[in-house]
N, C-alpha and C positions, 0 to 999 in steps of 0.2 A: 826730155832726153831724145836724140837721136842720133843714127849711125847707120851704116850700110845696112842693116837689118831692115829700116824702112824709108833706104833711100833717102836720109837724111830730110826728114819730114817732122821738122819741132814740132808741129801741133797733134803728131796723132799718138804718140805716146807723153802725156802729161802726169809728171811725178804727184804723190800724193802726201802732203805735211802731215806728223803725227807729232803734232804739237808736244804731247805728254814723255814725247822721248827726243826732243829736239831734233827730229830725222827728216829725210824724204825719203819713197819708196815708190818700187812700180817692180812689179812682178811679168817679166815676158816669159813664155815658152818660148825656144828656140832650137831647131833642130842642130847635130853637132857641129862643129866648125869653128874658125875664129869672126870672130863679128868685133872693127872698127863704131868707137861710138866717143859723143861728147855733149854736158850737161851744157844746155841752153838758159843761160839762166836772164831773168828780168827780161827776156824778150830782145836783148843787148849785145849781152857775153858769153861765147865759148869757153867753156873751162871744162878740162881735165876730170877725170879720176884721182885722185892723189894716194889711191890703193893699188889701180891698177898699172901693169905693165903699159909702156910706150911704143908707136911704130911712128915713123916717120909719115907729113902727108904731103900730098900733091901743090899743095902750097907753102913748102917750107918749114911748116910747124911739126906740130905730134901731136896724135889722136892716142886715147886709151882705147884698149883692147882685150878684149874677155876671149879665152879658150871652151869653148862649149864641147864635153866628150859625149 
């Protein structure tokens, strides 16, 4: 995962598979605010949230976006 929170940096938050619930997970603290992010997946492809809210980005597309209170 990554997103404005770390400077858009794939390798320093790496999700964690929990096989036994067909999931991935990654638990950040984050102080409040809105924080831009998008799943890095296979090392390839940018993709979405498909839970979360949409903004617009600097390259035409859209980023998910989490509201941290």
């Amino acid at each position: 995962m990554a997103g404005d929170f770390n400077d858009w940096n794939t390798a320093s938050h790496t999700m964690v598979e929990d096989v036994a619930r067909d999931v991935w997970t990654l638990t950040i603290v984050l102080a409040p605010g809105r924080y831009e992010f998008k799943f890095y997946v296979d090392g390839a492809q940018w993709w979405n949230d498909v839970h979360a809210p949409k903004v617009p980005n600097i390259w035409g597309g859209e980023n998910s976006h989490v509201d941290v209170g």
